[in-house]
N, C-alpha and C positions, 0 to 999 in steps of 0.2 A: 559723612554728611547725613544728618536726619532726616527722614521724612514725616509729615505733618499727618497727623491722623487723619483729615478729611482726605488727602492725595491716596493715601493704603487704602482706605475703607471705598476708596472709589476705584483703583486697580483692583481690588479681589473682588468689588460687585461685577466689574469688567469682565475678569478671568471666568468667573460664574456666570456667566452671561454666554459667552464663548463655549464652554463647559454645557450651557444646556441647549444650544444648540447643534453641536457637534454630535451630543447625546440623542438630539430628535431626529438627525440622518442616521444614527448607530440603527435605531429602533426601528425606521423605513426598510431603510435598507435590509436588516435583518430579520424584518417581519414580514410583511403583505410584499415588497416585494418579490424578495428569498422564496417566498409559497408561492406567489404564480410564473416565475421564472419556472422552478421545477416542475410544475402543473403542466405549462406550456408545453419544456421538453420532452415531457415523457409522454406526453398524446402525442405530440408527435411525430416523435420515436417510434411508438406504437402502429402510428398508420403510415408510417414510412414501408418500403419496400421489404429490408432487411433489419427486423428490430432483433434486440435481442442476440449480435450476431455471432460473437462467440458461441453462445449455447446451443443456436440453431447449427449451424454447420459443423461444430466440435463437438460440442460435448453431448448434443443429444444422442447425433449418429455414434458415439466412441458407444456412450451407451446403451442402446440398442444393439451394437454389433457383439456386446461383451450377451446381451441376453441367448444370444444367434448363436453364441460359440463360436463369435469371430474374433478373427485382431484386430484391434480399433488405431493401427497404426498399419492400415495399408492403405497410402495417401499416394497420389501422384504427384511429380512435381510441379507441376502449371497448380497445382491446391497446395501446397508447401507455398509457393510464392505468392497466393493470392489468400493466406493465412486463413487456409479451411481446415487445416488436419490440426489431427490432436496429437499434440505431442508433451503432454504430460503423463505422469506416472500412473500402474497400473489400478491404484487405491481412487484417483479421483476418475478414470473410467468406470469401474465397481459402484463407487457413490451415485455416479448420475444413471445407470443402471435402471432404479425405477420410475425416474422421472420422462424414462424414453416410453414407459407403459403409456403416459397420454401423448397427445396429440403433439405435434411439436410446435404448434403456431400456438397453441394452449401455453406447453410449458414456457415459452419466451413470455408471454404474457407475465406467469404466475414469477416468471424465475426474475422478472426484470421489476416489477413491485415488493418481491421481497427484496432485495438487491437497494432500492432508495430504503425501505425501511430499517436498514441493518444503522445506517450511519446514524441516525436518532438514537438507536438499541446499543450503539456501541457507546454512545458519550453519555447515558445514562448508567449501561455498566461500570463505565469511570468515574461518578459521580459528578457530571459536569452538570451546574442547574441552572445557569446562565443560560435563557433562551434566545439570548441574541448570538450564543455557541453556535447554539444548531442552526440558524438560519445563516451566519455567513459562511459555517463549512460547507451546507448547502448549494452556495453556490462556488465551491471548490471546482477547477478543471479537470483536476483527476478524479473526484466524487462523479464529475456527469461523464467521466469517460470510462469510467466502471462499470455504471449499472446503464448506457447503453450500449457497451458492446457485451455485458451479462456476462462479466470475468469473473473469475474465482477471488483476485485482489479482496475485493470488498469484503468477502469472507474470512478471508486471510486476516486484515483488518480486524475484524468481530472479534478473531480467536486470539488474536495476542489481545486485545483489552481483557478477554478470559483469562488467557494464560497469568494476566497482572496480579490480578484478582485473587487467584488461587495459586498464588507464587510461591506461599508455603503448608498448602496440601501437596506432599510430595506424589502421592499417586496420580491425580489430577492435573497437578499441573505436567508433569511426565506424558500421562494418556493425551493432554490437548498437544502438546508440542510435537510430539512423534504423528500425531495427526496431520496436521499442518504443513511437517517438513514434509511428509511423504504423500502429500494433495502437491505439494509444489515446493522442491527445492529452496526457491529464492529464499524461506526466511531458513534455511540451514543456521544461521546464526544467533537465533535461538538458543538451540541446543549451546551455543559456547555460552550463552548469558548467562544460563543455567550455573554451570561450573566458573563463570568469571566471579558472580554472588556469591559462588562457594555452597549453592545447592547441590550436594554430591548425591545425596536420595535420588529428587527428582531428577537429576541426571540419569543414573541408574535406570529407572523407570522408564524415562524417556526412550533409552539403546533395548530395553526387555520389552516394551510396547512399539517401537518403529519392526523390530524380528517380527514381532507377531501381529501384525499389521500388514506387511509386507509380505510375510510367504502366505497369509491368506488369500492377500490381491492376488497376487501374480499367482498364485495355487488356481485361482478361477479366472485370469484372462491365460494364464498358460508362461512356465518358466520358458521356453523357448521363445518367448515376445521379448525376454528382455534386451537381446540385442536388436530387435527392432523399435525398441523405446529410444532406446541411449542412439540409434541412428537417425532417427525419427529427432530427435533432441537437437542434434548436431547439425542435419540440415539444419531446422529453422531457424536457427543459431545464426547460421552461415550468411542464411537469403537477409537476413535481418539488419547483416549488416553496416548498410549506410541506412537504414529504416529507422532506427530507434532511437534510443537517447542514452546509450549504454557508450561510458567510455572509447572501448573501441571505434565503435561508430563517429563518434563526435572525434578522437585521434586520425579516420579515415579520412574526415573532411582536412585534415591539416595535414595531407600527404602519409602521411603510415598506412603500411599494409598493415590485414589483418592480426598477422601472429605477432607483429610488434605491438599494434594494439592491446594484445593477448597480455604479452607481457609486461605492461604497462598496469595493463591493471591489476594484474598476481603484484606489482610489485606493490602498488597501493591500497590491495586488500589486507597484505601484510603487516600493513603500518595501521592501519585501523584494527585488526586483530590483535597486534600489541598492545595498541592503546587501552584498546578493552580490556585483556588479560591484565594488566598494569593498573586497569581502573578498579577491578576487586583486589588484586593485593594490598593497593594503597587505600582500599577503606571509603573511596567516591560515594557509595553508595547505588541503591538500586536505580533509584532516573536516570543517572549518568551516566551507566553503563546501559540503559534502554537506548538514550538515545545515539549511542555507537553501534547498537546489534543494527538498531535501523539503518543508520548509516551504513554500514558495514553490509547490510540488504540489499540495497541501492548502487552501491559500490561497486558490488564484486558482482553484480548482473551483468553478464554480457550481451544479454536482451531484456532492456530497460523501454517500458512502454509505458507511458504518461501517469493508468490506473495505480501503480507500484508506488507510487509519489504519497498512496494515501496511507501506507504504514506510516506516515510520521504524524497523523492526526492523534497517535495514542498518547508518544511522549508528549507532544504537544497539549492536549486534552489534561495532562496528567501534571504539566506544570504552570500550565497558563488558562486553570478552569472558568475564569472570568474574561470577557473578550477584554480584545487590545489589540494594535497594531500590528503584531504575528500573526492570527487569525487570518489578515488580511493578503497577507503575501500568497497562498494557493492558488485564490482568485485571481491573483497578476497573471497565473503561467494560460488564461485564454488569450493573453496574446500570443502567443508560442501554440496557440492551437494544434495538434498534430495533425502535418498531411502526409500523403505516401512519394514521396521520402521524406523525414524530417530533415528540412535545412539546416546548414549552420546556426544560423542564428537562433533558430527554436531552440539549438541545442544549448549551446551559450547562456540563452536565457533562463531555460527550466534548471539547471546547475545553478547560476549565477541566484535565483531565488530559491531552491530547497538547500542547496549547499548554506547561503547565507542565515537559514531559516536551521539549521540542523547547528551551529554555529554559534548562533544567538541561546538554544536552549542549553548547550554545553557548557557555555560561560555562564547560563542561569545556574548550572547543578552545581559549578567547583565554586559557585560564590551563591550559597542560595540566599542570601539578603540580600541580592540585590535582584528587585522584581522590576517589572516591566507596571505602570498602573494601569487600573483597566480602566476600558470606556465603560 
């Protein structure tokens, strides 16, 4: 059956029609809105009680106590359960080291304006020029649960859009990785990306710069901390979880003890590690194997806290650098807000959206013509 030229020419002024206005909510929404939403929360954040709260109560005290010649992991546990202590590694105690020289209501200030600034810095590192990018990641849930509770994540974030970038300066990109993992375990999966791509150099570099990275930390907060790290570690592991959004935890709400928890997810980190290793054999390519380290990040955390959500802004950024209806899905997880305890259903949900979002990019990489269009 034909259609009569005047009926087309009047469905695609229609469709365009539709098209610019969909377009004039894209541009609200991701312009003047996006800026005084963030504006809003981070004054404040600022004049709230406890801004800043990671920094303040973890990381400033770790470092400070490392300038003392103390151990920045002698935490009670009434502060283990009300997530005061520091229980990361002896290299990001060391780092924050000179930031505990100012004041500490200072450093929360400086450290939580640098912290929004990074998510602009990070999608301009990836060449993303779409500025309606930066205002709907903006109002990403786990963007605004980064930089106020002033976590390291956001960071984390920065250095793997670095790590991308310099994916084949083997010294570099080695030196950022081995920084990274040993500021914070979670992205450990890195270092397999490295060798899934078949970078054997930067590998190399990686394991000769994590050595010597490593016995400098612990050289100046003291080798006899390390088993107060790795216990330190394990509590907060423990307290966390029915708290978080980490597998175990969300298998605790459906009756499972912890250690089956445990092993639920060893067994599902292992299939994601396959994948990956199977994904550089068979030639996938670099995205596709990025967006499994992520997965694979998210995975195998058995303390999974909302901020962690935002490593996937990189593969994201890097396959979908013109906004579109992915963009949009981070934003969904403020219904799933996190309280203390995270319920069921927050859990269900934040999975049910970055799972579906981690998902969607996978099928973009083994089929890359078929794109998502943008708004």
């Amino acid at each position: 059956m034909s259609t009569t030229p005047g009926i087309a020419l009047e469905h695609t002024a229609e469709r365009s029609g539709r098209r610019r206005h969909l377009d004039a909510v894209c541009n609200v929404l991701a312009g003047p809105i996006a800026i005084l939403w963030v504006l809003y929360l981070v004054v404040a954040n600022l004049r709230a009680a406890n801004p800043a709260f990671d920094f303040q109560h973890a990381y400033w005290h770790a470092g400070h106590r490392v300038l003392l010649g103390q151990s920045p992991y002698l935490w009670t546990a009434a502060q283990f359960r009300e997530k005061l202590a520091f229980v990361y590694p002896a290299l990001s105690a060391v780092m924050f080291a000179p930031l505990s020289l100012i004041p500490r209501s200072t450093g929360a200030v400086l450290f939580t304006f640098v912290s929004v600034a990074l998510l602009p810095l990070t999608l301009w590192v990836l060449r993303v020029r779409d500025w309606r990018v930066y205002g709907i990641a903006a109002l990403w849930q786990p963007f605004y649960d980064g930089w106020m509770t002033a976590n390291e994540s956001i960071y984390l974030m920065f250095g793997l859009a670095c790590v991308w970038r310099v994916r084949d300066r083997s010294w570099m990109a080695g030196l950022l990785t081995a920084v990274l993992i040993s500021l914070k375990p979670l992205l450990w999966p890195l270092g397999l990306w490295l060798l899934a791509t078949r970078r054997w150099r930067a590998s190399l570099y990686t394991l000769a710069w994590a050595v010597v990275l490593n016995l400098v930390a612990w050289g100046i907060v003291g080798f006899g901390q390390i088993g107060a790290y790795l216990h330190a570690s394990a509590v907060s592991t423990a307290d966390a979880w029915r708290g978080g959004f980490g597998l175990p935890a969300f298998l605790g709400r459906l009756g499972l003890d912890w250690h089956s928890g445990l092993v639920v997810l060893l067994v599902v980190s292992a299939v994601v590690v396959a994948a990956l290793i199977r994904s550089g054999r068979h030639g996938h390519g670099d995205h596709y194997a990025l967006v499994l380290m992520v997965a694979l990040a998210l995975v195998s955390s058995p303390q999974l806290s909302a901020h962690y959500m935002l490593l996937l802004l990189v593969p994201l950024a890097l396959l979908r650098p013109r906004l579109d209806w992915l963009w949009a899905v981070p934003v969904l997880l403020w219904v799933s807000l996190p309280t203390e305890p995270v319920s069921g259903w927050q859990q269900v949900c934040a999975w049910v959206l970055v799972g579906g979002s981690c998902l969607a990019l996978v099928r973009q990489t083994a089929r890359p013509t078929t794109l998502e269009p943008a708004l």
